[in-house]
C-alpha positions, 0 to 999 in steps of 0.5 A: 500500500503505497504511492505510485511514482506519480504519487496516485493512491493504489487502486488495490488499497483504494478498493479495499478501503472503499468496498468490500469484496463482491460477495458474488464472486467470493465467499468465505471458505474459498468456494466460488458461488454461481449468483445463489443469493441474487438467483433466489431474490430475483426469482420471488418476485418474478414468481409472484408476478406471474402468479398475481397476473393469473389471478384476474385472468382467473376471476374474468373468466369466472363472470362470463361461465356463471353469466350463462345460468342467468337468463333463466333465473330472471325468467323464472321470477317472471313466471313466479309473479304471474298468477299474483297479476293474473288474480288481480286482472281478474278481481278487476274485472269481477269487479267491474261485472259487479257493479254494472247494472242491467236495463232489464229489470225483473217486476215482482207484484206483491199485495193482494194481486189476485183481486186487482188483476182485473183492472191492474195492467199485465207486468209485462207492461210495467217491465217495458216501462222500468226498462225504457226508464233505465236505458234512458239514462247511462248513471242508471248502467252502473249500480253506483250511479243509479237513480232508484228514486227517480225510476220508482217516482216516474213509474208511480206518476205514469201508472196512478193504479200503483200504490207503492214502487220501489226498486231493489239493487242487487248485490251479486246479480246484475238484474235491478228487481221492481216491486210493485203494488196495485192499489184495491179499487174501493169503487168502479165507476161507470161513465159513458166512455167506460168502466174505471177502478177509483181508489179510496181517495177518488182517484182514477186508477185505470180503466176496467173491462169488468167489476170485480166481485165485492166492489160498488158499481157506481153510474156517474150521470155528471158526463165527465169523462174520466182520466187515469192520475185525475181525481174526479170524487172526494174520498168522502163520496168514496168512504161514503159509498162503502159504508152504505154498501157494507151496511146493506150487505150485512143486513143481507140486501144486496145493492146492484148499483150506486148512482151520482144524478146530474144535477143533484151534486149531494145525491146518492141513489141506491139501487137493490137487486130485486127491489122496484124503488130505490133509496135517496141519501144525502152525502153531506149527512152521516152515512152510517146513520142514514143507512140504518133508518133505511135498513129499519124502515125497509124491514118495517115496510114488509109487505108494503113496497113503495113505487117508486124511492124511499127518502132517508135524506132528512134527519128523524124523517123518512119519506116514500113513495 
């Protein structure tokens, strides 16, 4: 370890103050070593390299296989919900069915039909009326929207023989169902443009081609003309009427007819069957009273008939001739 002639360091002194040896080369022992330490710390991170690029390539082939399954999973779902929408759809539709309401509706006639079928219109009549009334207005279609009270009221007006309509909705069915009641003519009267049942109010009910049996027969000689909705006598004519009727029936006279005179507005001439007279009542006194002095003075007469009418129309008097 010295200077050179030129006083420079040698380089051999130099190396060994400044770096050791190159452990590549030499190693203890005097052996020579081929890179082993550098082989083995090259080679890890080449092997994991390696490895870490495989592993995407692993996991991107992954999505692509399980891709496949998919399609007919998401198909199943759909066939799984399926009945839920078609259960809705038809809940929709039975409920629209449900509320929709029929123009043909079913008339039942309830009461005593049997003795107004004589001067109460067919139900087929009644039906072609309910179901003109219905189809008239599109709110009547639905049963939400329908107007009961405004069917019932115009059928009553146009047909004045009904005491009672009324119109039921039905909960499941579509067809509206129509009671009506015909009201019991109390009296027939006769004019001269026909027979026409009159209700216990003197209203015209409708016109008859008959009397039915148990009801007065009344001849109205004023010449009015009789209209259907109109009343043409006081309901104290009518109740009138009968308590005479009813009276006369119980003492077994039976009474062919009742008249209205023109010209005598408060008179009242009863006709019995077999009898050649009749008998005068005044309307404005009391029916029941007049109606027993007439039964008592007839059943006092015997054998002694009048000619010609028998006068009970002056109170504690009787008249005949």
């Amino acid at each position: 370890m010295g200077k050179d002639v030129l006083g420079r360091k040698n380089k051999t002194t130099q190396q060994v103050r400044g770096q050791e040896p190159d452990r590549r080369h030499v190693q203890r022992g005097g052996t020579p070593q081929a890179f082993s330490y550098y082989t083995s710390r090259v080679s890890e991170p080449v092997n994991r390299t390696s490895s870490a690029r495989k592993a995407p390539s692993r996991t991107q082939e992954q999505p692509k296989v399980a891709a496949k399954p998919k399609q007919p999973i998401k198909f199943k779902g759909l066939l799984a919900g399926l009945p839920f929408w078609v259960l809705i759809a038809v809940a929709i539709v039975c409920a629209i069915k449900m509320l929709v309401l029929s123009d043909n509706p079913k008339i039942v006639i309830v009461g005593n039909y049997a003795s107004s079928s004589n001067y109460a219109q067919p139900s087929s009549v009644y039906a072609a009326a309910a179901q003109k009334l219905l189809a008239g207005n599109i709110a009547n279609r639905s049963k939400l929207t329908v107007d009961t009270n405004g069917v019932t009221q115009k059928l009553k007006k146009d047909f004045p023989e009904l005491v009672a309509v009324s119109m039921s909705i039905p909960l499941v069915s579509n067809r509206p169902v129509v009671y009506i009641q015909p009201a019991e003519p109390s009296i027939v009267l006769q004019s001269t443009n026909g027979r026409y049942a009159i209700d216990g109010t003197g209203f015209v009910l409708t016109s008859v081609t008959s009397v039915p049996q148990g009801v007065p027969n009344v001849v109205d000689q004023s010449g009015i003309a009789p209209r259907p909705g109109i009343q043409l006598l006081p309901s104290s004519t009518v109740t009138f009427i009968k308590t005479v009727a009813y009276q006369f029936n119980a003492e077994h006279l039976n009474v062919s007819s009742f008249t209205l005179p023109v010209g005598s507005p408060y008179e009242l001439d009863v006709y019995l069957m077999g009898k050649p007279y009749y008998v005068k009542f005044n309307l404005e006194a009391d029916a029941l009273t007049q109606s027993g002095a007439a039964v008592a003075t007839i059943q006092q007469l015997g054998s002694t008939i009048p000619s010609s009418y028998l006068d009970v129309r002056v109170p504690g008097r009787i008249y005949y001739k």
